[in-house]
C-alpha positions in Angstrom: 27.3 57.4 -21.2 28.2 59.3 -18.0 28.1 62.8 -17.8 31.2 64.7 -16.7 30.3 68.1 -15.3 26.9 69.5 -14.2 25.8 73.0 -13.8 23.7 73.8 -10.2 21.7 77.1 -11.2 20.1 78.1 -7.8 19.6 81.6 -5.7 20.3 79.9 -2.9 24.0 78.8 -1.4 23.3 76.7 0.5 21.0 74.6 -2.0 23.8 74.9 -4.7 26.4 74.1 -1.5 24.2 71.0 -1.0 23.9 69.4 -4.4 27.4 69.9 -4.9 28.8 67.5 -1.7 26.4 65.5 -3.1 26.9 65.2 -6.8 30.6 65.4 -6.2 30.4 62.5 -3.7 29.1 60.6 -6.9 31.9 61.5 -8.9 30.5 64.7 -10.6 32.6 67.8 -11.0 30.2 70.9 -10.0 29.9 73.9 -11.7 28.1 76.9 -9.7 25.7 80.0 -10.6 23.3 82.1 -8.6 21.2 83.5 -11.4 20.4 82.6 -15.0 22.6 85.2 -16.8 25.8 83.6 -14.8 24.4 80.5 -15.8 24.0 81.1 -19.6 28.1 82.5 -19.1 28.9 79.3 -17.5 27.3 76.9 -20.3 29.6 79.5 -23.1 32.9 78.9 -21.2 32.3 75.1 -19.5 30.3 73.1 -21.7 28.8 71.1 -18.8 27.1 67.9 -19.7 23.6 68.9 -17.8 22.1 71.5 -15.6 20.3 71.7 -12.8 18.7 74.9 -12.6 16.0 76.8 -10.1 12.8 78.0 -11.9 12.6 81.2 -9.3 15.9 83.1 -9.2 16.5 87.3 -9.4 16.8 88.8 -12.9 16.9 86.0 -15.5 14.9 83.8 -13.5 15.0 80.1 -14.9 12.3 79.5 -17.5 13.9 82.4 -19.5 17.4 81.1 -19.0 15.5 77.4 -20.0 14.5 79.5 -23.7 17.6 80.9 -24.6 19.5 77.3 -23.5 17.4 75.5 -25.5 18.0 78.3 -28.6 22.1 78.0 -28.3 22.1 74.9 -26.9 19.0 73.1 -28.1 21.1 69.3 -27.1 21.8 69.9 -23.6 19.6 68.0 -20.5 18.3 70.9 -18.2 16.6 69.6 -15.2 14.4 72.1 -13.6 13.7 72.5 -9.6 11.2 74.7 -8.2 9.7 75.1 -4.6 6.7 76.7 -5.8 6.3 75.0 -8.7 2.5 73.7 -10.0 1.3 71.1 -12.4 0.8 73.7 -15.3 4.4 74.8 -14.3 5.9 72.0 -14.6 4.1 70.2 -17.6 5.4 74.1 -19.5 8.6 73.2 -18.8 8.8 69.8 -20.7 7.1 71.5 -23.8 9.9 74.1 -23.8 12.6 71.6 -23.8 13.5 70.9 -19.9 14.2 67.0 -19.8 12.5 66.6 -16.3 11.5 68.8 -13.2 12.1 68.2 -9.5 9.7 69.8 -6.9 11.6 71.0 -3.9 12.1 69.9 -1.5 13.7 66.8 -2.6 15.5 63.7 -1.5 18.9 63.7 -3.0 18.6 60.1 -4.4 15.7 61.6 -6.5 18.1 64.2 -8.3 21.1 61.6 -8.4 18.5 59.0 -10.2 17.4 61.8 -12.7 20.7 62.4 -14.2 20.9 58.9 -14.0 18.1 58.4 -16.1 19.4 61.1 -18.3 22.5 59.3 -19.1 20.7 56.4 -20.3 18.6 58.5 -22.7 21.9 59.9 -24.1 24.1 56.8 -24.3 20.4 55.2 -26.3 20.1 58.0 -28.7 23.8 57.9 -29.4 23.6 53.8 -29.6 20.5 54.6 -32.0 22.2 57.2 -34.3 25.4 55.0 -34.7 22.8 52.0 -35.5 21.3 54.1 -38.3 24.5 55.6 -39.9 26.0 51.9 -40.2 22.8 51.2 -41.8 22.7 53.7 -44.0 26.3 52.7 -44.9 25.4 49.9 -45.6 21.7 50.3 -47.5 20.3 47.8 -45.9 17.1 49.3 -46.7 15.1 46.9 -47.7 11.1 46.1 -48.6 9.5 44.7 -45.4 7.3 41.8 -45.6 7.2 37.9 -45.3 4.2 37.4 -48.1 4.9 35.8 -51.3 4.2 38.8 -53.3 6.5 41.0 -51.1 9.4 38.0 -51.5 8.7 38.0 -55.2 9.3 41.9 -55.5 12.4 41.3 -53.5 13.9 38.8 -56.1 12.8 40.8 -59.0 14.1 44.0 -58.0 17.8 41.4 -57.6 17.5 40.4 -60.6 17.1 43.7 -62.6 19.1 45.9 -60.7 22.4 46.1 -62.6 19.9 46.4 -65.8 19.4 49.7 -67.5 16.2 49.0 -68.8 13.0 51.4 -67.9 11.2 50.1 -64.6 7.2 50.5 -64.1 5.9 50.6 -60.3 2.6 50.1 -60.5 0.3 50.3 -56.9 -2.2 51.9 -55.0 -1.3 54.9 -53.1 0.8 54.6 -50.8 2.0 50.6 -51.1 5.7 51.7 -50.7 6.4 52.6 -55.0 9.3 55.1 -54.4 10.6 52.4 -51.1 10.7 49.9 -53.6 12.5 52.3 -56.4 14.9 52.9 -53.6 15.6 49.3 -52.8 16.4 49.3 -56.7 18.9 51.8 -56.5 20.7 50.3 -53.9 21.1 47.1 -55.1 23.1 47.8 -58.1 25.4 49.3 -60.0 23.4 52.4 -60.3 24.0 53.1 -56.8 27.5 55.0 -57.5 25.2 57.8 -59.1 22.6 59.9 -57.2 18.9 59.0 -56.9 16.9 62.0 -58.1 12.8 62.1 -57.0 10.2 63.9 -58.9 6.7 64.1 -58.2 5.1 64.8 -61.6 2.1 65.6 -59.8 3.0 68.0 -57.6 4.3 70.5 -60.2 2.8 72.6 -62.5 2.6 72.1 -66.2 4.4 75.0 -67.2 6.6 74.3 -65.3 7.6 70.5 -65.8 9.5 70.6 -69.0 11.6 73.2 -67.4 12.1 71.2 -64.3 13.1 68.0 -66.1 15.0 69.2 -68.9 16.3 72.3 -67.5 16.4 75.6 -69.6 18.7 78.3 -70.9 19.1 81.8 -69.7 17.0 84.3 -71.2 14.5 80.8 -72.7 11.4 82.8 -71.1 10.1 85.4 -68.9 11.8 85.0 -65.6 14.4 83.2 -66.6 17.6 85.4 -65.6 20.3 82.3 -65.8 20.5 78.6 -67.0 19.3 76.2 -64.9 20.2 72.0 -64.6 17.3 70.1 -65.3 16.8 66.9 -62.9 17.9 64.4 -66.1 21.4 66.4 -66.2 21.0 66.1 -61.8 20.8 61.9 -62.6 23.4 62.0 -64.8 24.6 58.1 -63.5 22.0 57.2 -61.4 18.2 56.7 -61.3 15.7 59.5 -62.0 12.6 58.4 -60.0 9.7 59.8 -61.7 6.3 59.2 -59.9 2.9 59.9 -60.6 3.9 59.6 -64.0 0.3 59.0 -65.3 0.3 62.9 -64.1 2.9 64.0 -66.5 0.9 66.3 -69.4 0.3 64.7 -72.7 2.9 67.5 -74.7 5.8 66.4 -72.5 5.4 62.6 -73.5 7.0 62.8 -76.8 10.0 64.6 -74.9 10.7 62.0 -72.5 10.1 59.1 -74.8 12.8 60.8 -76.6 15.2 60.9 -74.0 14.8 57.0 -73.4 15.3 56.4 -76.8 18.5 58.9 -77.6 19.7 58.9 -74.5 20.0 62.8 -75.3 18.4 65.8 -73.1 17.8 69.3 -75.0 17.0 72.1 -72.3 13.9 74.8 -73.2 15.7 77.5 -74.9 18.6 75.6 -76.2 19.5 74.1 -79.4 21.9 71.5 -78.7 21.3 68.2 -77.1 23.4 66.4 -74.6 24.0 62.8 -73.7 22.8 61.6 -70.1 23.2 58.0 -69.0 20.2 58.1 -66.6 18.0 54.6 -65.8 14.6 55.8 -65.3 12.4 53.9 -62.5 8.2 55.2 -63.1 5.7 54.7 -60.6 2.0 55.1 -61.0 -1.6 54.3 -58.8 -3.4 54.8 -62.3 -4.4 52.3 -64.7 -2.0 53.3 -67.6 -4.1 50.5 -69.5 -7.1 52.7 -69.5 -5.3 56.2 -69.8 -3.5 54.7 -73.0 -7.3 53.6 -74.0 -8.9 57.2 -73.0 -5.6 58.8 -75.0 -4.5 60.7 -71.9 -0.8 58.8 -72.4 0.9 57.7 -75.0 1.2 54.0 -76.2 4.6 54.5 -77.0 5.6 56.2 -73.9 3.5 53.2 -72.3 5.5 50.5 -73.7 9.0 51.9 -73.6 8.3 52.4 -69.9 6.9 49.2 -69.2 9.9 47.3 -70.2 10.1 45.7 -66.5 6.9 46.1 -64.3 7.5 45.7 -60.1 3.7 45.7 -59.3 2.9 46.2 -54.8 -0.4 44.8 -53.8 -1.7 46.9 -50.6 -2.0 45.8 -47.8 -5.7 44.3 -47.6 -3.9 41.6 -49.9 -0.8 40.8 -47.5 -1.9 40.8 -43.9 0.8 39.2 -42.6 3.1 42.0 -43.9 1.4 44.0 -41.5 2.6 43.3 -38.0 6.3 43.1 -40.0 5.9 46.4 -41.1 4.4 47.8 -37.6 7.3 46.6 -35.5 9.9 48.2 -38.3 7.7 51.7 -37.7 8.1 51.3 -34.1 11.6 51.1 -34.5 12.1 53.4 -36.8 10.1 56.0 -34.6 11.6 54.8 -31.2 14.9 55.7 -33.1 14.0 59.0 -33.9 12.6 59.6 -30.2 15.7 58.3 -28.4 13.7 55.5 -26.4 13.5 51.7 -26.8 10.9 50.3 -29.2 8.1 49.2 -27.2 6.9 45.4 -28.2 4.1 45.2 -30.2 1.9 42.3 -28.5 -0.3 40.0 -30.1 -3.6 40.9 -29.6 -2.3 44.5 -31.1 -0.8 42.5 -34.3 -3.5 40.9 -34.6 -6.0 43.9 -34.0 -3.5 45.7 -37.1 -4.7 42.6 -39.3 -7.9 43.0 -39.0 -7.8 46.6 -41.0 -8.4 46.8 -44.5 -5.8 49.9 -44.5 -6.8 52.2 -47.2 -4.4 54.4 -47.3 -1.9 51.4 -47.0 1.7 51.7 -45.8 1.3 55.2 -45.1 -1.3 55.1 -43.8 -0.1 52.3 -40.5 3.2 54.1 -40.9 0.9 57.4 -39.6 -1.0 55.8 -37.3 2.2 54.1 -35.6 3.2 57.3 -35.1 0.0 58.3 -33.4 0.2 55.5 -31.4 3.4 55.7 -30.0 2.2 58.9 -28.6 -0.2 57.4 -26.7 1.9 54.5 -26.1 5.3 55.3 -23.2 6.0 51.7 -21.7 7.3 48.8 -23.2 4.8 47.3 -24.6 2.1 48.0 -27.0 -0.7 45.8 -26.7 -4.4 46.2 -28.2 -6.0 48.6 -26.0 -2.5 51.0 -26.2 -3.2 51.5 -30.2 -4.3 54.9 -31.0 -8.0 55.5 -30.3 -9.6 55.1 -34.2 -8.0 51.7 -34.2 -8.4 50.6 -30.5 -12.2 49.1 -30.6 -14.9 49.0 -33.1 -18.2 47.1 -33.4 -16.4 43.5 -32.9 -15.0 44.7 -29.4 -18.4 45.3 -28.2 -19.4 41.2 -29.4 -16.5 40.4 -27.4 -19.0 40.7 -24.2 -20.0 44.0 -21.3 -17.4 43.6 -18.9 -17.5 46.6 -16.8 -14.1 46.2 -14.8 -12.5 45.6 -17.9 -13.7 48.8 -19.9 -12.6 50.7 -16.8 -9.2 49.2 -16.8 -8.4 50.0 -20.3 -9.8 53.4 -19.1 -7.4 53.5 -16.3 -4.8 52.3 -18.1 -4.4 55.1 -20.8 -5.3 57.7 -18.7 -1.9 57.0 -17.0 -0.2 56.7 -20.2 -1.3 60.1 -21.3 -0.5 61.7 -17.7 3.2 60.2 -18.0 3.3 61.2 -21.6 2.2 64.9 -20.4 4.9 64.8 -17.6 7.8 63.3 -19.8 7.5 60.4 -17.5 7.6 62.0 -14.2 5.9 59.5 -12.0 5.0 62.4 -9.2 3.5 64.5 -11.4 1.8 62.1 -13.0 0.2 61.1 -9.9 -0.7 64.2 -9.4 -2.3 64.9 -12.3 -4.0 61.5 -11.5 -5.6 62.6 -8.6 -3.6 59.6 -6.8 -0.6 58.8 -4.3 2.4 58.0 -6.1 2.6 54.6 -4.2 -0.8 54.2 -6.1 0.5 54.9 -9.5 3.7 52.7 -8.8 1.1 50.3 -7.9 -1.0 50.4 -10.9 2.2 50.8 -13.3 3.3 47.5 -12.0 -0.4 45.8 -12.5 -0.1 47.1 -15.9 2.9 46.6 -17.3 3.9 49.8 -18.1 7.7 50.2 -16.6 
């Protein structure tokens, strides 16, 4: 990706006159303005690719023109330049959107190498969102995990995908139930339908039967026209119903009728309609014991319970874990625009160690923490997020002092380049340090 046209927002001519010869030298075609309100005309009428643009101009001076840019324009790369401009200036122009900021004065490489590094960023996120379409084209979403259990869910869920028989997901919160009811959906014929989730949990009994069945108009207070319940919404597909040991006890003899008839009779109404809907259930409880305790239905129990995928957690399957890290990394460096940092060893093997109680969700949240923290291209144990970068075992490991203080060093340059959006001179300055000192320790790092 090379950008076409860039925008040089400055006060001053002979600034704008400058990084014009120069940009144009480089092949650029150079649009002008001399204030923020010509600026904010200019972007209307000639789309440019990127602007460079003065923080201190007359009138709309450039962190205003920055606001309204990123409200009508929220994609394009504004690079901001300032003479004056501080530490606390510059780190409030990355949080409202500027992609970097240039302290004046400047060499002209420094600007040329920005937009440089801009284009990269661009021609990556578009490389990423063509990656994920042609995935998601192709479903090739899939359950992650090399352990025998996960390899034996994969081959179940093959071979009773075309069925149309009820399917149980049984787990502990957050194993990956509705990520497996998905993988079901996409591997057979149900897949030319729509995939309908419902939390049974999450809604109110009064309002559940309502909210699966659908209702009439006029079938109670409040109810001023007809509404579709989410059976009517599968029609062809897969209703995913989780948390279904949540689902109130007068409601059961509903839905066991459904999967029996086939037939789905909205509050209010009094004629039943024919839905061909495969129902996938998930659950963290014991239906077992809620069948014994007669807080569900036997029936229900066993017509549900025709095919049961059941996803140990993690504690179970460690080496699911550093698969499933690296495919968060991924998934998050997607979403971010930036390439996925490698996840080293020692980190993988830190991950392991975890007994993960929360599960997938909960290393899919702290991935996500940690590649916060984490900006270089590699992620090894002392770059995890803090509540899983040392515990009592570290400190057997032995006292070395020069070590501690280079995991110190180490992420307090991470967080200043993660504060800066990667500008290595403020950084430094935030440091306290030369920049030939934090090139220096970047390189003794590892950190790119």
């Amino acid at each position: 990706m090379k950008f076409e046209t860039i925008l040089v927002v400055d006060d001053e001519a002979a600034m704008r006159h400058m990084l014009r010869l120069v940009l144009e030298k480089r092949g650029y075609r150079v649009l002008e303005a001399a204030d923020g309100e010509a600026a904010l005309e200019a972007v209307s009428s000639q789309s440019p690719d990127a602007v460079l643009c003065d923080i201190r101009m007359p009138g709309r001076d450039g962190l205003s023109f920055l606001n309204e840019i990123r409200r009508q324009h929220p994609h394009l790369t504004v690079i901001m330049m300032s003479a004056y401009g501080t530490i606390d200036t510059a780190v409030e122009c990355m949080k409202q959107g500027a992609y970097d900021f240039v302290s004046k004065p400047f060499k002209t490489d420094e600007v040329v190498l920005c937009l440089k590094k801009a284009e990269e960023r661009i021609g990556l996120q578009r490389e990423n969102l063509l990656l994920k379409r042609r995935l998601e084209d192709r479903g090739e979403e899939q359950f992650i995990g090399a352990s025998p259990a996960v390899k034996e869910i994969r081959e179940l869920i093959g071979q009773v995908a075309d069925s149309a028989l009820p399917v149980l997901v049984t787990g502990e919160t957050g194993t990956g139930k509705e990520v497996a009811a998905r993988c079901l959906y996409r591997a057979g014929r149900w897949r030319e339908g729509p995939f309908v989730s419902v939390n049974c949990g999450a809604i109110s009994s009064g309002l559940m039967e309502s909210e699966l069945f659908g209702h009439a108009k006029g079938a109670f207070t409040g109810a001023d026209r007809a509404r579709e319940g989410l059976f009517s919404a599968a029609d062809g597909g897969i209703l995913f119903l989780d948390e279904i040991g949540e689902l109130p006890l007068e409601l059961q003899p509903k839905l066991l009728r459904v999967l029996q008839e086939g037939e789905v009779r909205p509050v209010g109404e009094t004629r039943s309609s024919k839905v061909q809907v495969r129902i996938v259930a998930a659950t963290a409880r014991d239906l077992h014991a809620e069948v014994e305790k007669g807080r569900f239905r036997d029936d229900l129990f066993y017509r549900l319970n025709v095919v049961e995928i059941h996803i140990p957690p993690l504690r179970e399957r460690p080496e699911d874990i550093p698969l499933l890290a690296e495919h968060f990394i991924r998934r998050v460096a997607l979403q971010e625009g930036r390439r996925p940092p490698l996840l080293k060893e020692d980190a993988a093997a830190r991950l392991k160690s975890f007994s993960w109680p929360g599960n997938v969700r909960e290393l899919l949240n702290f991935i996500e923490k940690t590649m916060i923290f984490c900006r270089g291209e590699e992620i090894d144990a002392a770059s995890l997020a803090p509540e899983r970068r040392g515990d009592s075992r570290e400190l057997r490991d032995g006292y070395d002092l020069k070590e501690a203080v280079r995991r110190m060093e180490k992420e307090y340059i991470r967080k200043a380049l993660a504060a800066t959006s990667g500008n290595r001179t403020l950084a430094a300055r935030l440091l306290g340090i030369s920049l030939r000192a934090l090139q220096y320790k970047l390189a003794e790092y590892r950190l790119g």
